[in-house]
MIDOSE-1310 file (N, C-alpha, C; in nm, 2 decimals, decimal comma, always signed):
residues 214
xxxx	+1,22/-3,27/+2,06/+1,15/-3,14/+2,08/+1,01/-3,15/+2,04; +0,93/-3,11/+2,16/+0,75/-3,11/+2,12/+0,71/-2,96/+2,02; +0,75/-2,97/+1,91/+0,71/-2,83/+1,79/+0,58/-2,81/+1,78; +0,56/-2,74/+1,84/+0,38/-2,72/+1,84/+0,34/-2,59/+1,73
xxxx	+0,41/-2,48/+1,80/+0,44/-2,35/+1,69/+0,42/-2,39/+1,55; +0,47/-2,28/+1,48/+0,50/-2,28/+1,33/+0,63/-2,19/+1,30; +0,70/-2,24/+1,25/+0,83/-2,16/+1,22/+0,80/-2,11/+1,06; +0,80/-1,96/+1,05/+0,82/-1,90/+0,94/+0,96/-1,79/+0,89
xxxx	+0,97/-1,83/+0,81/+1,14/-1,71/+0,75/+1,13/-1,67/+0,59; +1,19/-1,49/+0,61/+1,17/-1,43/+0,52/+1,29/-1,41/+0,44; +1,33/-1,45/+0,33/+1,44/-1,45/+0,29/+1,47/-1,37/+0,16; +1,55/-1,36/+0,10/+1,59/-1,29/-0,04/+1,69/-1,23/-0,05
xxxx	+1,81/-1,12/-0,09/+1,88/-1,07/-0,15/+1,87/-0,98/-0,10; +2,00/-0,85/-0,09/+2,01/-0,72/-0,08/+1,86/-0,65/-0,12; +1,86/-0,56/-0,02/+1,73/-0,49/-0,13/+1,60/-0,51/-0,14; +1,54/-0,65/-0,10/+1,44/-0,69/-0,15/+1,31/-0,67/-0,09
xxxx	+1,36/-0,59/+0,06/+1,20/-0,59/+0,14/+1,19/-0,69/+0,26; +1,33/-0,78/+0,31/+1,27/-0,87/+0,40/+1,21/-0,78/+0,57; +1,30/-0,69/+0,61/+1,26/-0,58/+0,72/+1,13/-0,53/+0,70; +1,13/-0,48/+0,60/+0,99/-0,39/+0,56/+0,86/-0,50/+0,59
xxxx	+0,87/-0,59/+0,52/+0,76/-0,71/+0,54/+0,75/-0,82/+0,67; +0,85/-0,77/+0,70/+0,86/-0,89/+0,86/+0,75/-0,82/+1,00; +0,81/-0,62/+0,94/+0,74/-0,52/+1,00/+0,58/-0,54/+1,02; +0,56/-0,53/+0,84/+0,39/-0,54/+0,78/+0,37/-0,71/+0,88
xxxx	+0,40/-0,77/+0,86/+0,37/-0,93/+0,93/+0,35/-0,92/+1,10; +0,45/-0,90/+1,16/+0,42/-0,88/+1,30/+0,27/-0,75/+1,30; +0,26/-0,68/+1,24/+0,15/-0,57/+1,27/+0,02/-0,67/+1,26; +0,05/-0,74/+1,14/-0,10/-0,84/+1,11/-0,12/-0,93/+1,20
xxxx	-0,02/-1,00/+1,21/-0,03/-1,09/+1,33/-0,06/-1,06/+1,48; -0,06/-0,92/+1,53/-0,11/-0,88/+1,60/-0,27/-0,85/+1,63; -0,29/-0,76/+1,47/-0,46/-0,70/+1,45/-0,51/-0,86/+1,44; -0,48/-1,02/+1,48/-0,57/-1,10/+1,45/-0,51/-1,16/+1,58
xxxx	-0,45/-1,11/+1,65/-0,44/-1,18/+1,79/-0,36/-1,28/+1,80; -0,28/-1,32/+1,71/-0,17/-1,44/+1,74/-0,04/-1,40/+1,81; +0,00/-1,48/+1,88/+0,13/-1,55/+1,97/+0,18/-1,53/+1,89; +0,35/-1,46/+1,89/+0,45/-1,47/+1,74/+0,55/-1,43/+1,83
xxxx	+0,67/-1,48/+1,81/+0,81/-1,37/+1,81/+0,85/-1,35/+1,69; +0,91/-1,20/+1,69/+1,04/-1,17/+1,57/+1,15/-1,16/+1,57; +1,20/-1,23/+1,51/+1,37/-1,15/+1,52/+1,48/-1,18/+1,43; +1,57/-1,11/+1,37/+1,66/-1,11/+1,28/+1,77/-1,22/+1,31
xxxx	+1,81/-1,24/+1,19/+1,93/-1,32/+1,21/+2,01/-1,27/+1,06; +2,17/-1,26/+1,14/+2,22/-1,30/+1,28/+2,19/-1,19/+1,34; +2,16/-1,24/+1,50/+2,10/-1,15/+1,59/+1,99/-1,22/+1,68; +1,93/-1,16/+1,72/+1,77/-1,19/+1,85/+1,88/-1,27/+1,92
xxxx	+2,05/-1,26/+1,96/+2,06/-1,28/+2,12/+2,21/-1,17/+2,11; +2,25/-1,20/+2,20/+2,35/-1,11/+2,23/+2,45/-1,20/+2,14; +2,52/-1,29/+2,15/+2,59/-1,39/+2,06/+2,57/-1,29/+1,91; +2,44/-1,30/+1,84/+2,40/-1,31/+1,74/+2,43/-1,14/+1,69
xxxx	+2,39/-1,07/+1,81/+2,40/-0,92/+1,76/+2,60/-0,90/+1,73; +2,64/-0,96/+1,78/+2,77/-0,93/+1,82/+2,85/-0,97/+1,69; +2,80/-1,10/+1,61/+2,85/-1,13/+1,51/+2,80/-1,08/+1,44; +2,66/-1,01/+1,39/+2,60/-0,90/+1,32/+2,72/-0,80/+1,28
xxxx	+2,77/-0,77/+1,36/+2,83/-0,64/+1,42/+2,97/-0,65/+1,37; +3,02/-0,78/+1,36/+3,17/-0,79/+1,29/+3,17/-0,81/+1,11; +3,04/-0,94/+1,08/+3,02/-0,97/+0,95/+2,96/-0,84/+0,88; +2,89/-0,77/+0,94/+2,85/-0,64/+0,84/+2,91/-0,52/+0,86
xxxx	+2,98/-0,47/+0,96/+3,01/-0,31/+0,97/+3,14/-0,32/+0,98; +3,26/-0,45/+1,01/+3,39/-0,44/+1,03/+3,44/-0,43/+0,84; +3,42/-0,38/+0,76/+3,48/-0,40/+0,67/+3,65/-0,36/+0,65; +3,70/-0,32/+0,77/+3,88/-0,31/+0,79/+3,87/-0,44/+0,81
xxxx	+3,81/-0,52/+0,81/+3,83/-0,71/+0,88/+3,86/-0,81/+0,71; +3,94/-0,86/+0,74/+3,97/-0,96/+0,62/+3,88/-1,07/+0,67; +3,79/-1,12/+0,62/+3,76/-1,25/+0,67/+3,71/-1,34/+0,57; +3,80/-1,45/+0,64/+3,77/-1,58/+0,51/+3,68/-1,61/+0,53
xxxx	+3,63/-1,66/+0,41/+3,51/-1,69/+0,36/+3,44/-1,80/+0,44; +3,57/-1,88/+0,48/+3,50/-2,03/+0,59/+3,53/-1,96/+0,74; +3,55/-1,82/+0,74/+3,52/-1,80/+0,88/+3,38/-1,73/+0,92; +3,34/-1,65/+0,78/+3,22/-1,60/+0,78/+3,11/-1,68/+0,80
xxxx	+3,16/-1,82/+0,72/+3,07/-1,94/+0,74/+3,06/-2,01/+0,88; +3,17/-2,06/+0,92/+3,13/-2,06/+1,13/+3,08/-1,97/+1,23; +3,10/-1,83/+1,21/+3,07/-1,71/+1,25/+2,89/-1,76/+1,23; +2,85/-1,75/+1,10/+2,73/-1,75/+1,09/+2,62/-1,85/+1,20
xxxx	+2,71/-1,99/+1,14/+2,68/-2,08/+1,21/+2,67/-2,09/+1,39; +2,77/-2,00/+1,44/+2,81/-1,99/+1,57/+2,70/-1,89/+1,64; +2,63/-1,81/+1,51/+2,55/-1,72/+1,60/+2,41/-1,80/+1,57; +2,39/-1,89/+1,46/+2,24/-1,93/+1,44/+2,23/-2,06/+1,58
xxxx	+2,35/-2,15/+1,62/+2,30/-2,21/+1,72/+2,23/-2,15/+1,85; +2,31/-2,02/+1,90/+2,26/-1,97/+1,99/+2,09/-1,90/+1,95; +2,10/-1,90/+1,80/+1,92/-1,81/+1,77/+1,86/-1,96/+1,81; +1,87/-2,02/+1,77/+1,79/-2,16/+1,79/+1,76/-2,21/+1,91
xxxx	+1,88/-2,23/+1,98/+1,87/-2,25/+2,13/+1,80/-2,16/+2,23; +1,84/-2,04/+2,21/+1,74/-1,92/+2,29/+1,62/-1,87/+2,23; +1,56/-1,83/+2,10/+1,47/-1,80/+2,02/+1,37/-1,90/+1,99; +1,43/-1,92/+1,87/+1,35/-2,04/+1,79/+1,30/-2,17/+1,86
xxxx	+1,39/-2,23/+1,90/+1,31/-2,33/+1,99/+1,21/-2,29/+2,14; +1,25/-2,22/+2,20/+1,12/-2,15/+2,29/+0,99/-2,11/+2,28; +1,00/-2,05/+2,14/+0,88/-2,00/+2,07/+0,80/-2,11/+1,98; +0,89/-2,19/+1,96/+0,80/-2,33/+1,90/+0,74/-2,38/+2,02
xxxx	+0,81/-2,45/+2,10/+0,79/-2,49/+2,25/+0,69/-2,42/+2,28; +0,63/-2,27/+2,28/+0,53/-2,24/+2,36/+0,46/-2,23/+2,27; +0,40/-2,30/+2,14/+0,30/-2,28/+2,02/+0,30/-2,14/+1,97; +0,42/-2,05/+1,97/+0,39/-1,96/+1,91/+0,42/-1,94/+1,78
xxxx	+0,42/-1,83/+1,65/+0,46/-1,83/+1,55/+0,62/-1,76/+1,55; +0,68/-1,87/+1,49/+0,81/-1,76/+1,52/+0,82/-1,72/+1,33; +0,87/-1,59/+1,33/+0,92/-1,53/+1,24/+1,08/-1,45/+1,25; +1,11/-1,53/+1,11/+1,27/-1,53/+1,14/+1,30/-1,41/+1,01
xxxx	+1,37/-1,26/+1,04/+1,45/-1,25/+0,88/+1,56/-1,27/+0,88; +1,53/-1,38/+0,77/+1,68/-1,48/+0,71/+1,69/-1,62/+0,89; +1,74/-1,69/+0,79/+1,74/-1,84/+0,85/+1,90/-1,89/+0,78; +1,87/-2,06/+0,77/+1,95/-2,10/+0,72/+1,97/-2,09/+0,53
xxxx	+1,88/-2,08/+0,47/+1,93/-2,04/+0,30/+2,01/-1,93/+0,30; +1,95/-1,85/+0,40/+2,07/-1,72/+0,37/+2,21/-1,79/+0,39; +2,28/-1,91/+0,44/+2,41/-1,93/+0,49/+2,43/-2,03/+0,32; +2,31/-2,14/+0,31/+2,33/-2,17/+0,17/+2,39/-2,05/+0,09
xxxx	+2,30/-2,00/+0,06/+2,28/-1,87/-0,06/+2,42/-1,79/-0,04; +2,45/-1,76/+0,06/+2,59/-1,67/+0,07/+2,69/-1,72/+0,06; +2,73/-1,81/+0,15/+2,85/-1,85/+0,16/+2,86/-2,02/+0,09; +2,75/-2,08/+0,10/+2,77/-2,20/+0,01/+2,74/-2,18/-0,12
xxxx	+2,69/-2,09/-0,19/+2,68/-2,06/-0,30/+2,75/-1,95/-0,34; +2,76/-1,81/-0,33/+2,84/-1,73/-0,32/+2,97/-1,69/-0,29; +3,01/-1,75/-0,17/+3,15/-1,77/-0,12/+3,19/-1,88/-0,21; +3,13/-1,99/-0,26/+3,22/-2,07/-0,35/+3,23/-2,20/-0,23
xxxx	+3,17/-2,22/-0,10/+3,19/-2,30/+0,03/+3,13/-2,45/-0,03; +3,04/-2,42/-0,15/+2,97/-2,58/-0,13/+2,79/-2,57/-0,05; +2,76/-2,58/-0,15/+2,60/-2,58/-0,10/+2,59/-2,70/+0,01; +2,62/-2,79/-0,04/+2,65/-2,92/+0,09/+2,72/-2,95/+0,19
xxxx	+2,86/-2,86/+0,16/+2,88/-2,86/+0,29/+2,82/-2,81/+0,39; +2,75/-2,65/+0,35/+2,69/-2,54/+0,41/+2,64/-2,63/+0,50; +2,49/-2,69/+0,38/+2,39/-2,75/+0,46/+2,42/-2,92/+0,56; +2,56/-2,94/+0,53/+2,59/-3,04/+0,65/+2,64/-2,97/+0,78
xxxx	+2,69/-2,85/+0,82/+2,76/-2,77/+0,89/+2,62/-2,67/+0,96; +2,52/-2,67/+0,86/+2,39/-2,54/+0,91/+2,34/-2,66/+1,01; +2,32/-2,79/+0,98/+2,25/-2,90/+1,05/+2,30/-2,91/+1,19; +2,44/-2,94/+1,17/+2,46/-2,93/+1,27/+2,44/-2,82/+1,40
xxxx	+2,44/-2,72/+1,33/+2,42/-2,55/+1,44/+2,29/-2,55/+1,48; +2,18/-2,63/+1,39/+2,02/-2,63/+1,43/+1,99/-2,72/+1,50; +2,03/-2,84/+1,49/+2,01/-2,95/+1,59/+1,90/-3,01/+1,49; +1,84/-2,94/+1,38/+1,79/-3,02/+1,28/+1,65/-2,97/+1,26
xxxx	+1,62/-2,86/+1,35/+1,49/-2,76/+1,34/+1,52/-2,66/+1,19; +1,39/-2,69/+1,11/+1,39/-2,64/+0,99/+1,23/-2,54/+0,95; +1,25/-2,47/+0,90/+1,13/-2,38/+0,90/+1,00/-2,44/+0,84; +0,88/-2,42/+0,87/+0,76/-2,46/+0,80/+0,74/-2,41/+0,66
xxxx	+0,79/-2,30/+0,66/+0,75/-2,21/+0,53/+0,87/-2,16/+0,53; +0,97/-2,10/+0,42/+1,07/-1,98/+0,37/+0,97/-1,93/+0,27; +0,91/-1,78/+0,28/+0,91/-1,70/+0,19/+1,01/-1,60/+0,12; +1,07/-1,65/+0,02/+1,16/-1,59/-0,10/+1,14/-1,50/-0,12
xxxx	+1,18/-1,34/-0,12/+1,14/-1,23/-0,19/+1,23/-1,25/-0,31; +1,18/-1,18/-0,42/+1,25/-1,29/-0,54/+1,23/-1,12/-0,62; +1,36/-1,04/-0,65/+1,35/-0,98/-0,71/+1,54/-0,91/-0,80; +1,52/-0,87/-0,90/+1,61/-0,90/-0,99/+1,72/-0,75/-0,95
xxxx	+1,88/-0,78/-0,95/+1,97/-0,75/-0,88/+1,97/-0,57/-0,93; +1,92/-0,54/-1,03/+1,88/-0,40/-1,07/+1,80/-0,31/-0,99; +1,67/-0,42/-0,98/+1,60/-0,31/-0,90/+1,59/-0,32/-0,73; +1,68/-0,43/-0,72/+1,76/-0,44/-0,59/+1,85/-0,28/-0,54
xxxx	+1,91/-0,25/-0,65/+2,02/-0,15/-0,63/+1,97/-0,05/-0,64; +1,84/-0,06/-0,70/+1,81/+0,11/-0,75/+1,70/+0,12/-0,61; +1,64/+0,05/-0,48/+1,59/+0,05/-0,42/+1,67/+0,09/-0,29; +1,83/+0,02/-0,29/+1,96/+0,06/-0,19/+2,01/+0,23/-0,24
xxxx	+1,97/+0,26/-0,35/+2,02/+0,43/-0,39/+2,01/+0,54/-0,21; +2,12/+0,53/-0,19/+2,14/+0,65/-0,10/+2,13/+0,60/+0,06; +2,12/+0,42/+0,04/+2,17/+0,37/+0,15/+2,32/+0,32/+0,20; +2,40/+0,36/+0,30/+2,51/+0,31/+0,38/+2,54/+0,15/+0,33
xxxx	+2,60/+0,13/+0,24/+2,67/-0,01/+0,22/+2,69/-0,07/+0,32; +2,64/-0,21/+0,39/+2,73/-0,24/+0,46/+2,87/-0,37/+0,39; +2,92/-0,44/+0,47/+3,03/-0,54/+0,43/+2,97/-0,63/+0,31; +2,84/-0,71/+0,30/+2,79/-0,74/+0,20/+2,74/-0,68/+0,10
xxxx	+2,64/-0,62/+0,11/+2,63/-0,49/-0,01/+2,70/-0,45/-0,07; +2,90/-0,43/-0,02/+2,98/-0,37/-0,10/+3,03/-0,44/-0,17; +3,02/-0,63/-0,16/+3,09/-0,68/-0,23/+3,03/-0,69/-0,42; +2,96/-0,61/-0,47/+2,93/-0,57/-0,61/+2,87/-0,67/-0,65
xxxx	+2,83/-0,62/-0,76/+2,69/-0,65/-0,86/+2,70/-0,81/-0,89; +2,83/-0,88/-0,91/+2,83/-0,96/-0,96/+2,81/-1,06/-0,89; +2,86/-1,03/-0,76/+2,84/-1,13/-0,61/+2,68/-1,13/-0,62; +2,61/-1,03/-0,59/+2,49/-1,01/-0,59/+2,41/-1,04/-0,71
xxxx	+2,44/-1,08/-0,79/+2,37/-1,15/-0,90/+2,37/-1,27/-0,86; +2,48/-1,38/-0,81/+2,51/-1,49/-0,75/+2,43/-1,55/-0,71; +2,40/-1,45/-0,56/+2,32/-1,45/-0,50/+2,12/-1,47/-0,53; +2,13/-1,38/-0,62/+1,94/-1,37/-0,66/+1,96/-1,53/-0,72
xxxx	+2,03/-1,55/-0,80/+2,04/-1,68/-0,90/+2,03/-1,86/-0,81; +2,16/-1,79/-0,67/+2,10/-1,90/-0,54/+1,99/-1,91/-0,49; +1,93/-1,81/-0,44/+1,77/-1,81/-0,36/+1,72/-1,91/-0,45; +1,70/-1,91/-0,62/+1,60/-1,93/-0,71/+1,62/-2,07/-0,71
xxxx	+1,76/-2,14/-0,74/+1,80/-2,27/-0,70/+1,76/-2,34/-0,59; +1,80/-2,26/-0,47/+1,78/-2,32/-0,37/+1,60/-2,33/-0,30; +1,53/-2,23/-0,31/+1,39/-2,28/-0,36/+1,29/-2,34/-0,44; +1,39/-2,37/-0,57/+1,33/-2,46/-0,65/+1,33/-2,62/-0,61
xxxx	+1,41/-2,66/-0,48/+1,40/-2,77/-0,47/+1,38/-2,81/-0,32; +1,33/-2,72/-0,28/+1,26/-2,73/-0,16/+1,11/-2,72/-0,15; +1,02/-2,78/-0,14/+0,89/-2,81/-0,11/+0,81/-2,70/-0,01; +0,88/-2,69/+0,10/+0,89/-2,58/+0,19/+0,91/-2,46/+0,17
xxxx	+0,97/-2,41/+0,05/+0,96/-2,26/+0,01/+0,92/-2,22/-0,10; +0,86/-2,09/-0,12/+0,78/-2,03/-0,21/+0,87/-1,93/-0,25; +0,87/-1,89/-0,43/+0,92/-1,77/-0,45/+0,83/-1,68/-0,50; +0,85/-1,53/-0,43/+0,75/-1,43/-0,43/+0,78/-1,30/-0,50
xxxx	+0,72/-1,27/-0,60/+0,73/-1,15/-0,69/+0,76/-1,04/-0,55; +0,84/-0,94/-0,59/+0,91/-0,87/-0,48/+0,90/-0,76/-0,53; +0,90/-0,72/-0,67/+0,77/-0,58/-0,72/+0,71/-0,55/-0,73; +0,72/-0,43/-0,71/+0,57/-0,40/-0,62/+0,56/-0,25/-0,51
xxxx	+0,46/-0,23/-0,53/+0,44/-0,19/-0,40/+0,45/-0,25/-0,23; +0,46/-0,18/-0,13/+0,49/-0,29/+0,01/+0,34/-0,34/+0,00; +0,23/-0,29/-0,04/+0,13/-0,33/-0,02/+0,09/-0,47/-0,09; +0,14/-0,39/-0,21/+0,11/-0,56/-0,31/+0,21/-0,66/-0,28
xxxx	+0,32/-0,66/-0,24/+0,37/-0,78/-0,22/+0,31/-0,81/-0,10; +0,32/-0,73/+0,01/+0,24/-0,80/+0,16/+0,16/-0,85/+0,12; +0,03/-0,85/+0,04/-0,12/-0,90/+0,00/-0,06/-1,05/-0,06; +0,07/-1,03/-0,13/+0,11/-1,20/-0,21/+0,15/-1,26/-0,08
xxxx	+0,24/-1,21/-0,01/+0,32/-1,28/+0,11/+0,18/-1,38/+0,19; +0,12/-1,24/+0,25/-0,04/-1,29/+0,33/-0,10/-1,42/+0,24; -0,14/-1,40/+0,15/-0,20/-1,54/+0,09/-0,12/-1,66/+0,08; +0,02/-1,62/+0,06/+0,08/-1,80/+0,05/+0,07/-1,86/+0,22
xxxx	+0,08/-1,73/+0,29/+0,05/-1,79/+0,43/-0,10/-1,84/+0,45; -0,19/-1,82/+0,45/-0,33/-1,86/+0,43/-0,32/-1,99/+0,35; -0,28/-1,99/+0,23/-0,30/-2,12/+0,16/-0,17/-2,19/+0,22; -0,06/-2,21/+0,30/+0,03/-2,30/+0,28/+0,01/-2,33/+0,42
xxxx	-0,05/-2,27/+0,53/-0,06/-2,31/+0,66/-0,16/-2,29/+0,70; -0,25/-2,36/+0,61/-0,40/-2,27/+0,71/-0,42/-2,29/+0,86; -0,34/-2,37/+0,93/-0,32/-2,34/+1,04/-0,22/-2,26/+1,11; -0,21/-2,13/+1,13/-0,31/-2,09/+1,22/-0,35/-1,98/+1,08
xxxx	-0,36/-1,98/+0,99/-0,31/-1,81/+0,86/-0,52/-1,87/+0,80; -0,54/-1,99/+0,77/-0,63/-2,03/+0,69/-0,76/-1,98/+0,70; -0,78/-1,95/+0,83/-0,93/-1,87/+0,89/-0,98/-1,75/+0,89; -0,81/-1,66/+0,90/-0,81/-1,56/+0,93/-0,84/-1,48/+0,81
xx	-0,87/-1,35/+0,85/-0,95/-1,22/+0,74/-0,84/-1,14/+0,76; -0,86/-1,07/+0,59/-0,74/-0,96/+0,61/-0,62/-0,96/+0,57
């Protein structure tokens, strides 16, 4: 594949702002004139929304933990194949919320699946396309919850504090040994963390983020 683009993904924990800031990003990336798609995962194809739709809102659904994990997998091939790789292909910036750590972080770490196998099984569903940047929203499982106060649980969210502690403790693992990802103070105001988010982009890709004002 000719990757001309830049692949970016916003990652973190229940709670932490990755919608809100994917929002604030696509707005910037516009006011400075750049080529970008957005789109969630699982989700941005019909495949993707559909398993959205079973893993988060079916909670009458028993599902094993290694089916959550193919499920996932089943929907990120198709983000890849119809999304992600098109938008590289045409030099644009793609922006993903959540990628592959999220399948680490949940189900290879959280589910108990094996961080390795995750990431032998995620490889395969990508074909081996991996993001330029992961930005981490990196914030502690308290003020996670006190930020979800008076929001609709879905299937993850309900599985409690403890799973979700798991989870904040994966992201921090799993970006500490990646080169490629940055972990980002996630308190805050949307404004102050956007202003942190915006500069690791500037300093870690100054192409296309390095030039740009604002």
């Amino acid at each position: 594949m000719s990757q001309t683009g830049r692949f970016v993904v916003l990652e973190g924990g229940e709670g932490v702002g990755k919608s809100t800031h994917a929002l604030l990003l696509t707005e910037w990336f516009t006011s400075l004139g750049l080529s970008f798609t957005c789109a969630r995962e699982p989700g941005g194809t019909r495949l993707g929304e559909a398993v959205r739709e079973v893993l988060l809102h079916h909670r009458d659904l028993d599902i094993p933990a290694e089916s959550e994990l193919l499920l996932m997998l089943a929907a990120r091939a198709a983000f890849v194949r119809d999304v992600v790789r098109p938008a590289l292909e045409r030099g644009e910036i793609m922006l993903a919320d959540r990628f592959e750590y999220s399948t680490f972080v949940y189900q290879g770490i959280g589910r108990g699946l094996g961080l390795e196998r995750a990431r032998e099984l995620n490889a395969f569903a990508t074909g081996g396309v991996r993001p330029d940047l992961v930005v981490v929203l990196d914030l502690s499982p308290e003020r996670a919850a006190a930020r979800r106060v008076g929001r609709r649980e879905d299937r993850i969210e309900g599985e409690g504090q403890a799973f979700l502690a798991r989870i904040h403790e994966g992201y921090r693992t799993v970006a500490a040994r990646d080169d490629h990802a940055v972990l980002v103070d996630a308190d805050g105001t949307p404004e102050e963390v956007q202003t942190r988010i915006r500069q690791i982009l500037k300093d870690r890709l100054p192409e296309p983020f390095g030039s740009t004002e604002g």
